[in-house]
C-alpha positions in Angstrom: -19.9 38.6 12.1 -18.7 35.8 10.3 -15.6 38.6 8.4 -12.4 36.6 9.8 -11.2 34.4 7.0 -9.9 31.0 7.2 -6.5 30.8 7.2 -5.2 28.2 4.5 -2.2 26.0 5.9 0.9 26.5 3.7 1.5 22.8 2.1 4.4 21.0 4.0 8.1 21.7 1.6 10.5 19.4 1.8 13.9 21.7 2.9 16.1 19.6 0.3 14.4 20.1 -2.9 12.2 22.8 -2.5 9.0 21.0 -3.9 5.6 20.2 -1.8 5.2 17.3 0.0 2.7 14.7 -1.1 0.2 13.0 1.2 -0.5 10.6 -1.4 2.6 8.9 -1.0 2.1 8.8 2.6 -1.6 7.2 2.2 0.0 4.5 -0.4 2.8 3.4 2.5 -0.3 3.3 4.9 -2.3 1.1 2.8 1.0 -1.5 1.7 1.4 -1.6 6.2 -2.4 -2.6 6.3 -2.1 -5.1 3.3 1.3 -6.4 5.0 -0.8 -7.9 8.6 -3.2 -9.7 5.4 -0.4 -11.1 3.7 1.0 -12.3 7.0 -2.4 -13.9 8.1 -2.4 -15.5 5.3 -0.6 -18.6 6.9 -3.7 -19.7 8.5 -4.9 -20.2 4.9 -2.9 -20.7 2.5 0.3 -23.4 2.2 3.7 -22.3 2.8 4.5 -22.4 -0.5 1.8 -20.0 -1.4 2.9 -17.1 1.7 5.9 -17.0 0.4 5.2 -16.2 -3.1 2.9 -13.8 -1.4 5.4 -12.1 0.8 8.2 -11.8 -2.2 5.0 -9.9 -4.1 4.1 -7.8 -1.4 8.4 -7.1 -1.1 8.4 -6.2 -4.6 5.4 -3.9 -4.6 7.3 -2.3 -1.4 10.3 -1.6 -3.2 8.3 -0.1 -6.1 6.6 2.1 -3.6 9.8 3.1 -2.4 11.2 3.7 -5.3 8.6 6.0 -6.7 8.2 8.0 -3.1 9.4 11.0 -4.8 9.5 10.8 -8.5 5.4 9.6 -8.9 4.1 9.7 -5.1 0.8 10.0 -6.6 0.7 6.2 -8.0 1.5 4.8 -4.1 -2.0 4.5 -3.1 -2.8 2.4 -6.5 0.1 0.5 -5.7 -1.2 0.1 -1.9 -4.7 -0.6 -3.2 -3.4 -2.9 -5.5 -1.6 -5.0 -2.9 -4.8 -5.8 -1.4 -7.2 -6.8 -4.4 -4.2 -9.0 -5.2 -3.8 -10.9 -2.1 -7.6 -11.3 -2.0 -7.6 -12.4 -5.8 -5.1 -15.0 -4.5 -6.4 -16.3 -1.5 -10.0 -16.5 -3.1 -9.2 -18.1 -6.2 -6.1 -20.4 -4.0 -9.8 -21.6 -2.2 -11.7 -21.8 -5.2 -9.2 -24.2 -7.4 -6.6 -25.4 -5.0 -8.7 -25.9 -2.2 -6.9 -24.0 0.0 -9.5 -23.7 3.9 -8.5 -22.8 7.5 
């Protein structure tokens, strides 16, 4: 009983390169898609002027993300994280000095 041993999956290589795939960089992409449905919501908040300095932030952490998918896929999910606690530092301090409400 109990002598069978798991069987350890084999990490995911990418055929190109040779080198193991990452989740991490696939968490940090998941995590910049959620923060992009809070950036968008931010309309009913915030004024125009404010979403679209948003979304040009969120595009730029994007294109950071893409850029370091392969070379440092590890940093994604601070990036992603980062996304979020930024739009929430925005909105709550937009509300707390510019008195931004719904």
């Amino acid at each position: 009983m109990f002598r069978r041993r798991r069987r350890i999956k084999a990490p995911v290589i990418d055929p190109a390169t040779g080198k193991p795939v990452s989740a991490a960089a696939f968490v940090g992409l998941i995590l910049m898609a959620a923060s992009f449905f809070l950036y968008g919501a931010s309309v009913l908040v915030a004024p125009w002027w404010a979403v679209v300095v948003l979304m040009v932030a969120w595009a730029a952490q994007l294109v950071l993300c893409l850029s370091w998918f392969e070379r440092r896929p590890t940093w994604l999910p601070v990036v992603g994280a980062a996304s979020i606690v930024l739009w929430f530092l925005a909105l709550v301090g937009g509300a707390a000095f510019l008195g931004w409400s719904a």
